[in-house]
C-alpha positions, 0 to 999 in steps of 0.5 A, a space after each residue: 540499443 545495445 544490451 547491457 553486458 560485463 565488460 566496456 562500461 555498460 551496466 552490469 546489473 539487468 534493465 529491470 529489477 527482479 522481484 518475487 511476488 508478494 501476496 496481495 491482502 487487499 486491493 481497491 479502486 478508486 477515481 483519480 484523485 480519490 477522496 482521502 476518506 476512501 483510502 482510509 477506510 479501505 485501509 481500516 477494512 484491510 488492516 484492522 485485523 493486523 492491530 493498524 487503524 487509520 485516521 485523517 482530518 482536514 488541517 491548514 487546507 490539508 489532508 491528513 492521514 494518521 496511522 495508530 497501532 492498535 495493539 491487538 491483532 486478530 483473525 479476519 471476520 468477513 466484514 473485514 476482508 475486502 472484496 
């Protein structure tokens, strides 16, 4: 396979893009597919404290996820963190 290279119409750019890591502020797994109401509650314990709550409902044979800005931002208690 030839590399990529500056010249003769090949992609000048790299294969893959190059990314600097992001910090994680919380991680979870679930069983494929997981049940919405799982991800919205890890979702809740994780943003709380960045002013996100979410919700879902079951609607029209759906699923689905609201996002509400609470406002208020505040530091982390240790039932907020996830583990």
């Amino acid at each position: 396979m030839d590399e990529p290279t500056s010249g003769g119409g090949r992609r000048d750019r790299p294969l893959a893009p190059v990314h600097t890591e992001l910090p994680v502020i919380a991680r979870e797994a679930f069983a494929s597919p997981p049940p919405a109401w799982r991800i919205v509650t890890f979702l809740n314990r994780a943003l709380k404290s960045r002013g996100l709550i979410f919700g879902v409902a079951h609607e029209d044979g759906m699923d689905v996820v609201t996002v509400y800005d609470s406002g208020s931002t505040s530091s982390p208690t240790p039932t907020d963190r996830a583990h």
